[in-house]
C-alpha positions as CSV (number, residue, x, y, z in Angstrom):
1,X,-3.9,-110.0,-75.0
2,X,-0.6,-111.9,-75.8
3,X,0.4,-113.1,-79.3
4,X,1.2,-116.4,-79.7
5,X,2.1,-119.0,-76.9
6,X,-0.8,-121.3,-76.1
7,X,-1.9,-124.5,-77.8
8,X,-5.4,-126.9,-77.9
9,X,-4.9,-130.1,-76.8
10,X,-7.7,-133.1,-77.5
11,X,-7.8,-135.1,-74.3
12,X,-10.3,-138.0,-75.4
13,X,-13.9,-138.2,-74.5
14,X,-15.4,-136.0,-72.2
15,X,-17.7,-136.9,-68.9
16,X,-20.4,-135.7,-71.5
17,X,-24.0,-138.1,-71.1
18,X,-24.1,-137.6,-75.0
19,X,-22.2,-140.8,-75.7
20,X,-19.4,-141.6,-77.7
21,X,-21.3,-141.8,-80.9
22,X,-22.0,-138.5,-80.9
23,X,-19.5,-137.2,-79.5
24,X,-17.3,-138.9,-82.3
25,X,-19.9,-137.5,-84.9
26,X,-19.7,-134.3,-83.8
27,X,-16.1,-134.0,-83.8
28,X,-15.5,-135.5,-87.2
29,X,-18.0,-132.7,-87.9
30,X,-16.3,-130.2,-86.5
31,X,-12.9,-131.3,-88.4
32,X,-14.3,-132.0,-91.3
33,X,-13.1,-135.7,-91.3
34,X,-14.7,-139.4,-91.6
35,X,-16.3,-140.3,-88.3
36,X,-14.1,-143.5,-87.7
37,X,-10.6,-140.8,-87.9
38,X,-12.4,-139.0,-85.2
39,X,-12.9,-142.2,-83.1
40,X,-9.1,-142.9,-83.7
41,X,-8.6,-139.5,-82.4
42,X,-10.7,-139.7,-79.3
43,X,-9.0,-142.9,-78.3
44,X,-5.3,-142.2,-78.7
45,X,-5.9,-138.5,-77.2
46,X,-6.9,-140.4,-74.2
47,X,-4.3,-142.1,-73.5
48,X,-1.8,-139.2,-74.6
49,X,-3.2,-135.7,-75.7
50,X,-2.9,-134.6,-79.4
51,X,-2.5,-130.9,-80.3
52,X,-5.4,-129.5,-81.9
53,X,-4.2,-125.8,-82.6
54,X,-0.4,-124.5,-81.6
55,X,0.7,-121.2,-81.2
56,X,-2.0,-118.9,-80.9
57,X,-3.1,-116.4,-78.9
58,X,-5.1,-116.9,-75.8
59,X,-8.7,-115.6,-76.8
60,X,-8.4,-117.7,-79.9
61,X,-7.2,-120.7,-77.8
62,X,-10.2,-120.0,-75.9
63,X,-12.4,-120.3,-78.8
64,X,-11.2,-123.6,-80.0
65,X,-11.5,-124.9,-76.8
66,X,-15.3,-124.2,-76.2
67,X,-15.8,-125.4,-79.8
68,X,-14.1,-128.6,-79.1
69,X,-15.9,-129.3,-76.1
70,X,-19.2,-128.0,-77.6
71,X,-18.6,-131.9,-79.1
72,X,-18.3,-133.7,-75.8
73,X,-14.8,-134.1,-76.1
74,X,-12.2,-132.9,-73.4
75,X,-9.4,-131.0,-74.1
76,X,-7.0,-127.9,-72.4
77,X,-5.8,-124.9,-73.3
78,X,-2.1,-125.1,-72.6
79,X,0.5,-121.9,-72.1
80,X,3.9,-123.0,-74.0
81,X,5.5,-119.1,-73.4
82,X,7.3,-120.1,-71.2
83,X,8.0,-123.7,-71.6
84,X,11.6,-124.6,-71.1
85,X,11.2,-128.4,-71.3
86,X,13.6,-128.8,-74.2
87,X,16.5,-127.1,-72.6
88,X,19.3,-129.3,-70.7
89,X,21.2,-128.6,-68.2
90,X,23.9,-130.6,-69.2
């Protein structure tokens, strides 16, 4: 198990049937914040995805992630080891 090098990323609402009322209410839930921040989330995660949890290790990514979509929300478990997008060439 690596150290490190994975983040949780809130995509917006899932393709859950549950609704976005309760998907918003269970997220807010889940954060421990007011149900109309978690809307805000949901809605600006869709159209660009926020981090949820940086730099962790991969089981622990893992875990977020099924909690956060335990909510109906959609989100990804990205590796940033080796992640070499703020290098230049020039």
């Amino acid at each position: 198990m690596s150290e490190g090098g994975y983040k949780v990323v809130i995509k917006g609402y899932g393709d859950s049937e549950r609704g976005k009322f309760y998907i918003e209410q269970e997220l807010a839930e889940l954060f421990n914040i007011e149900q109309k921040v978690a809307k805000k989330l949901l809605e600006v995660s869709g159209e660009s995805p926020r981090d949820v949890k940086l730099n962790v290790n991969s089981e622990t990514a893992e875990r977020y992630l099924k909690a956060l979509k335990a909510t109906g929300a959609d989100g990804e478990v990205i590796d940033t080891r080796f992640d070499f997008s703020h290098l230049s060439l020039e």
